[in-house]
Structures are given as C-alpha cells and as structure tokens.
C-alpha positions as a printed NumPy array, in Angstrom:
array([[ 70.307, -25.4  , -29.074],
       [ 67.562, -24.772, -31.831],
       [ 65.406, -27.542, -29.912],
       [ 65.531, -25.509, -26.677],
       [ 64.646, -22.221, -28.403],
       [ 61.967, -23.994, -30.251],
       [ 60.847, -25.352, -26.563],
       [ 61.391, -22.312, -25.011],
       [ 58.888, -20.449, -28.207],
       [ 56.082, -23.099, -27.632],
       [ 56.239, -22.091, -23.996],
       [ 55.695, -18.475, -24.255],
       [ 53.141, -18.927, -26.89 ],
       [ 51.333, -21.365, -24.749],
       [ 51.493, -18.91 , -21.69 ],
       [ 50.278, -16.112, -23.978],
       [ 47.321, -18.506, -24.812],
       [ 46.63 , -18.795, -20.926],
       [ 47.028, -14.773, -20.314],
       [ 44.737, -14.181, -23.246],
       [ 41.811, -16.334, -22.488],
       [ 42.042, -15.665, -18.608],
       [ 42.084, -12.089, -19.423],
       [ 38.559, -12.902, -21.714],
       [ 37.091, -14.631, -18.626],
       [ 37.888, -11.506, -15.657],
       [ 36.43 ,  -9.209, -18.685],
       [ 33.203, -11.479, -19.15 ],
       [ 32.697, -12.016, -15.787],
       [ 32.794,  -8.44 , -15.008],
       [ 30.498,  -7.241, -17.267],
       [ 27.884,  -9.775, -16.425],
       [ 28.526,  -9.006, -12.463],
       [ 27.788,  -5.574, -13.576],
       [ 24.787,  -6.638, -15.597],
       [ 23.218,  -8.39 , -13.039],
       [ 23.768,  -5.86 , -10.229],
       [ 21.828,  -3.196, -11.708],
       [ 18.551,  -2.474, -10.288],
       [ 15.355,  -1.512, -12.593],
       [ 12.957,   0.881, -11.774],
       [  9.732,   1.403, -13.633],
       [  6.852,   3.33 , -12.934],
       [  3.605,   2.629, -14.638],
       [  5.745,   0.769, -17.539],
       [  8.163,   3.574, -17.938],
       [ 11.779,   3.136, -16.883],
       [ 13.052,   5.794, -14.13 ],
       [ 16.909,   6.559, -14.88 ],
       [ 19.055,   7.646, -12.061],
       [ 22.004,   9.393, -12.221],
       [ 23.182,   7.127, -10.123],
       [ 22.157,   3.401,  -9.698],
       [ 19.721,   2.152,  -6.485],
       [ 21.137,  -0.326,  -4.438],
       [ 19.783,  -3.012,  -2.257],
       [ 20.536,  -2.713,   1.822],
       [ 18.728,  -4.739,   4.563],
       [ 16.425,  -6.385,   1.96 ],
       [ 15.303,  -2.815,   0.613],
       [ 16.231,  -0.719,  -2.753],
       [ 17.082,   2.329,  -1.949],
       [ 17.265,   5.274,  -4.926],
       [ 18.311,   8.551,  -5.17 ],
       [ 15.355,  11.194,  -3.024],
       [ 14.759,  13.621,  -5.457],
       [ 13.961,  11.745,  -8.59 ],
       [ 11.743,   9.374,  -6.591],
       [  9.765,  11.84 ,  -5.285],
       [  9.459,  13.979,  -8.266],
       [  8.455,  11.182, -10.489],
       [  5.56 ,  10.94 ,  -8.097],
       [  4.55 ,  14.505,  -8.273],
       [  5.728,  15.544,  -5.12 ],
       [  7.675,  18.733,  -4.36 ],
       [ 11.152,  18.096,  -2.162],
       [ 12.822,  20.059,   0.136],
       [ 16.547,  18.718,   1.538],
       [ 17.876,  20.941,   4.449],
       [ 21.464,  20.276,   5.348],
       [ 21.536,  21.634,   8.814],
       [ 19.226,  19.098,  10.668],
       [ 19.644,  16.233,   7.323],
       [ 16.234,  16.045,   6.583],
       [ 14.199,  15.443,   3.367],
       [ 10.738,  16.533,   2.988],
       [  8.251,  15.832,   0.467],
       [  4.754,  17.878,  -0.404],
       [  2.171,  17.15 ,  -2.317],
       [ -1.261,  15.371,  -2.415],
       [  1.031,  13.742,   0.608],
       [  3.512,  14.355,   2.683],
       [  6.338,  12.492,   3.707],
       [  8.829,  13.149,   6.187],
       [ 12.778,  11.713,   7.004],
       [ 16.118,  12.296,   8.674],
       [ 19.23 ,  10.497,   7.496],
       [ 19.978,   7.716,   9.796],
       [ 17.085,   7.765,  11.194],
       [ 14.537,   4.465,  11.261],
       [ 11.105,   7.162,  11.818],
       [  9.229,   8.785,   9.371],
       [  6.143,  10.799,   9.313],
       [  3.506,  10.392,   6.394],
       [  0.968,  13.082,   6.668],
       [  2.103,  13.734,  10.251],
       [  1.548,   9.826,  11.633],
       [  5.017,   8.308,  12.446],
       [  6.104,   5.138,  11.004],
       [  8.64 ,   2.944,  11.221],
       [ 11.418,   2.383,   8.834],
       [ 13.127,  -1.194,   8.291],
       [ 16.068,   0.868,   6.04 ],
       [ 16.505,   4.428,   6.525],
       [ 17.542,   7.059,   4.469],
       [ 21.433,   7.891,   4.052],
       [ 24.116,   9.398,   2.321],
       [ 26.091,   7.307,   0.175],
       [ 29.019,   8.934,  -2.413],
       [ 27.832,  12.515,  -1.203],
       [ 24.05 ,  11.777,  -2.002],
       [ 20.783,  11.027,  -0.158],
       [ 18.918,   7.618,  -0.707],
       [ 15.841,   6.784,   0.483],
       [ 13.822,   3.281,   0.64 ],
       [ 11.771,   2.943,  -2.685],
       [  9.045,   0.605,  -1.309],
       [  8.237,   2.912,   1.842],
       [  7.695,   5.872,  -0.317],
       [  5.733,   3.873,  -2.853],
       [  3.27 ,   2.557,  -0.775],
       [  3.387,   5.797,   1.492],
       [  1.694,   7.389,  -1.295],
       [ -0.219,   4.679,  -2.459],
       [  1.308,   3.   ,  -5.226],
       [  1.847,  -0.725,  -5.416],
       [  5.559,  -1.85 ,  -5.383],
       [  6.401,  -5.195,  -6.982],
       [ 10.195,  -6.728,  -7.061],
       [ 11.473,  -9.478,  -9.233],
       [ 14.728, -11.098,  -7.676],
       [ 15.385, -12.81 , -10.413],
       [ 16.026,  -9.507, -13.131],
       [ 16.368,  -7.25 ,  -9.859],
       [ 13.248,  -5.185, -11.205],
       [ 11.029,  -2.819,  -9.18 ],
       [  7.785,  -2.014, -10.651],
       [  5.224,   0.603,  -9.153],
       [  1.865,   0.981, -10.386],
       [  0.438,   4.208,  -9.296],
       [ -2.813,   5.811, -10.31 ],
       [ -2.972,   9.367,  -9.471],
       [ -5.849,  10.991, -11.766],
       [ -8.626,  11.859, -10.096],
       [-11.942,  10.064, -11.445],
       [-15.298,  11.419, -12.169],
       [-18.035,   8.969, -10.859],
       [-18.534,   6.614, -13.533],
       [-14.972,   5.741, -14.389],
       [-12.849,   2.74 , -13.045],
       [ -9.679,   2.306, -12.223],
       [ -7.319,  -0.185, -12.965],
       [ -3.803,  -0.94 , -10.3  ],
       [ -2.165,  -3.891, -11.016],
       [ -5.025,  -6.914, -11.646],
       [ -7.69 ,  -4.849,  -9.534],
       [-10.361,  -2.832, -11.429],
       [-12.716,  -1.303,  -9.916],
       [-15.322,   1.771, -10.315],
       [-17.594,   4.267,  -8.14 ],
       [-21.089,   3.977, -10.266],
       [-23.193,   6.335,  -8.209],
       [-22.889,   8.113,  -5.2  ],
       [-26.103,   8.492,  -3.012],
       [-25.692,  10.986,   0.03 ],
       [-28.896,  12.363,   2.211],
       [-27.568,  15.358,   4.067],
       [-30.408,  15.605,   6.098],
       [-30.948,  12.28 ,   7.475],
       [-27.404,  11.969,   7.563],
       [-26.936,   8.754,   5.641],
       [-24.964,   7.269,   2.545],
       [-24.888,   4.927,   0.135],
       [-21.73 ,   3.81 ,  -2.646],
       [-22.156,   1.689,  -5.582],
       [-19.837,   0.331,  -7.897],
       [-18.506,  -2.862,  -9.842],
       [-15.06 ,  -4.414,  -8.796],
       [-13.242,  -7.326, -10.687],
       [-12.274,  -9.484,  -7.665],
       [-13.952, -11.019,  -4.526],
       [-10.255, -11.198,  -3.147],
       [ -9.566,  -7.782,  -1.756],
       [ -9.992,  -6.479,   1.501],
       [-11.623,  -2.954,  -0.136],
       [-13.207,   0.192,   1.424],
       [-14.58 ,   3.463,   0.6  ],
       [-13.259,   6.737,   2.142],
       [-15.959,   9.543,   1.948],
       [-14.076,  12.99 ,   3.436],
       [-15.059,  16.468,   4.239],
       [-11.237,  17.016,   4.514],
       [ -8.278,  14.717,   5.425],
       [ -9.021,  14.813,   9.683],
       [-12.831,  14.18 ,   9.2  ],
       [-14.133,  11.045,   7.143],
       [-16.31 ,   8.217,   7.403],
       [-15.263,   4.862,   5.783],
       [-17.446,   1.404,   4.783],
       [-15.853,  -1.785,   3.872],
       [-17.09 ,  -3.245,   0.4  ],
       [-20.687,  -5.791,   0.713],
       [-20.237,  -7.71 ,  -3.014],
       [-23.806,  -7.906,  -4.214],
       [-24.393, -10.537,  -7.391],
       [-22.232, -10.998, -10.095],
       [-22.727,  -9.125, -13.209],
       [-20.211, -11.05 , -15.781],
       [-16.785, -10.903, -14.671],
       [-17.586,  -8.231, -12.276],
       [-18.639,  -8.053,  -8.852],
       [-22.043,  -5.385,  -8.192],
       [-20.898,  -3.893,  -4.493],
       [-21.852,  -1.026,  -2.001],
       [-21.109,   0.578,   0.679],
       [-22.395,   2.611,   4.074],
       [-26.233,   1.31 ,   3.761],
       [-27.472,   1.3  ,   7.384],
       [-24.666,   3.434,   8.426],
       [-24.826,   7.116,   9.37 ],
       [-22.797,   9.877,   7.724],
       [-21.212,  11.715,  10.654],
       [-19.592,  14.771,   8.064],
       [-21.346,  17.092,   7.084],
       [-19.707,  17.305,   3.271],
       [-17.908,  14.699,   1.142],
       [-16.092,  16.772,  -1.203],
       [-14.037,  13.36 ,  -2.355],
       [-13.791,   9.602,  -1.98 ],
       [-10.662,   7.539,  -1.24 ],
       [-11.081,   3.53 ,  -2.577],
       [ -8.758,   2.037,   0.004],
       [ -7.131,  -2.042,  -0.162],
       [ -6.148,  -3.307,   2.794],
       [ -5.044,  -7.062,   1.837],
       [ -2.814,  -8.453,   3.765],
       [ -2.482,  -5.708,   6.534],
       [ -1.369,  -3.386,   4.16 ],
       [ -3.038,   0.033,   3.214],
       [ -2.932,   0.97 ,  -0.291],
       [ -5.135,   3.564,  -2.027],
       [ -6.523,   2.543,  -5.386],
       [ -8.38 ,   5.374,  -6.671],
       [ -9.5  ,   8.801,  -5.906],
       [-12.748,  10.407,  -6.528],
       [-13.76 ,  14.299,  -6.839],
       [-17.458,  14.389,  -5.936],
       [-19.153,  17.696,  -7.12 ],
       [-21.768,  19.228,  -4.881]])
C-alpha cells in the first residue's frame, strides 16, 4: 500500500510538472504573438500612439482617421449620416466607409483598402494618406514598422530639403514677366530621381519643368529648370519640387517665392 501511494505521489507531481511548464509555454507564446503583431508608426522619427492599434488588411495598415490626419496638420470632419471622413488643410482628402474611391484635392483615386469601421471606430489606409499628402511611407515586414518622412515647412530660396536620402535645394529663382520666361536653379544629391519643379499662380494654374543635371559640384548635382520654355502664368507666388520615381508622385519640398 505505501508503494502505491508513493506511485500514485510521483504521478501527480510529475503531471503538475507538465501543467506548469505547458502553462509557461501558452503564456510565452502569447506574449510574443502579441509582440510581434503590433504595428509601429513613426513620423519623422517620432512614434504615433493610437488608442487603439493599426492593423494590416489586403496588404495595407490601416490606423485610426483622426490621429493620422491630425498628426499631419490636417483638420477632420466625420459625418455619420452619409459615413464620410473629410480632411482640410494644405490638402484635402476625401472618403466613405466601404468605399474603394477617394478624392484628393477633388481628383478621384482609387483605393486598394478602404476605409471602415472596426470595434465602433473608423480606419483608414496609412500609405494612401501618406503619400496623398506627400510624405514618403516606408514598411519593414520584418519589425512590422511604418515610417513616414514628411517635410512640411515651407522654404525660403536658398534652403534645401532633406526626405529620406534625397536633398535637394532651390538656389535662385529667375522669372521675366514680360517675355514670359523662367529659369530654376538648384543643387540635388542624386542623379536617380525622376524630379520636377512646380511654379503656380494658384493650385488650377501652373507650369512645371523636369530637372536638366548640369556638372557636378562635389557630391552634388548643379540642375535647372524651364530654360527655353515659356511661362504661361502670369504670377508664381510658390514652387512645388515634385519626385516622380517609379510612377509615383511625391512632393519633396515647398517654396514661398516673394514678389
């Protein structure tokens, strides 16, 4: 009898032993699922927190509409009746829940995830409205972090701007109202970019000129842009440095010019 209690005692402590370290493992596991699932936001090397956490649908991170848009300086409007967000600002963004069209500044585009309501809030697709307003959006699979780099200051003529590895500056600004013709000059770090000047009276009349690099000066290139072409606006009030590598259209820097 005492060897079956004493058989029956290393039993139970032996399936305590199991309990116990499975236990360990579903508690380990779990927290480095939930680790690993969260999704990092920064924006120009500061971390956006959300209330509550972005999530990844279609192949897109979508985040929480207000604090995006805020943390880009926009003003936002939600209206409950017809579902739709709207956005203000140096741009403005338009979109309807469940609903793959979107209006930047009026032109409709096409959404590959669209906004919706998830736990009684609104998400809406972090890259779109990045690039919408001209930031660059980068993702790492790996840590599951989304950075934007996003210049908004508006530049004097004279000062560059850096987004991402591209720096790049408006030197001097040369603009003959009366023969109606133009002429841009700067200094940009790479010969790899697909770059272009914006010159606009407002945002429906503009002319635009794709970078000509000139000779190097160190480790930058000397370019300009809009000799030989004629300057069909009768004021620039402010210039728009535009990339457009790889079929996408980002905007890299903004210039006030003073008349």
């Amino acid at each position: 009898m005492k060897r079956l209690h004493e058989k029956i005692r290393h039993v139970l402590i032996f399936l305590i032993i199991i309990i116990m370290c499975g236990s360990m493992t579903a508690n380990i596991s779990t927290a480095e699922g939930s680790g690993s699932n969260e999704i990092k936001v920064f924006l120009n090397g500061e971390r956006l927190e959300f209330d509550v956490n972005p999530y990844i649908k279609n192949s897109r991170t979508l985040v929480p509409f207000r604090k995006i848009f805020e943390a880009f300086g926009l003003d936002v409007q939600w209206n409950p009746t017809n579902k739709t967000v709207l956005a203000t600002g140096k741009t403005e963004i338009s979109l309807k829940i469940n609903d793959s069209t979107a209006y930047v500044n009026g032109t409709k585009k096409g959404l590959d995830a669209p906004p919706e309501i998830t736990s009684s809030r609104t998400f809406v697709p972090l890259r779109f409205i990045g690039e919408s307003i001209g930031a660059v959006v980068d993702w790492d699979g790996k840590t599951k972090t989304v950075t934007i780099t996003y210049e908004d200051k508006i530049k004097d003529i004279g000062e560059s701007v850096s987004l991402g590895d591209l720096n790049v500056s408006i030197d001097k600004v040369d603009i003959d109202y009366k023969a109606k013709t133009y002429l841009v000059t700067g200094k940009v770090n790479t010969d790899a970019r697909d770059l272009y000047a914006y010159l606009y009276e407002n945002p429906d009349k503009y002319v635009f000129a794709n970078f000509d690099l000139l000779e190097k000066d160190g480790d930058y290139f000397n370019f300009e842009c809009g000799r030989f072409r004629s300057l069909k606006i009768d004021k620039v009030n402010y210039i728009y440095i535009y990339d457009f590598t790889n079929g996408k259209k980002t905007k890299v820097a903004e210039y006030m010019i003073k008349n």
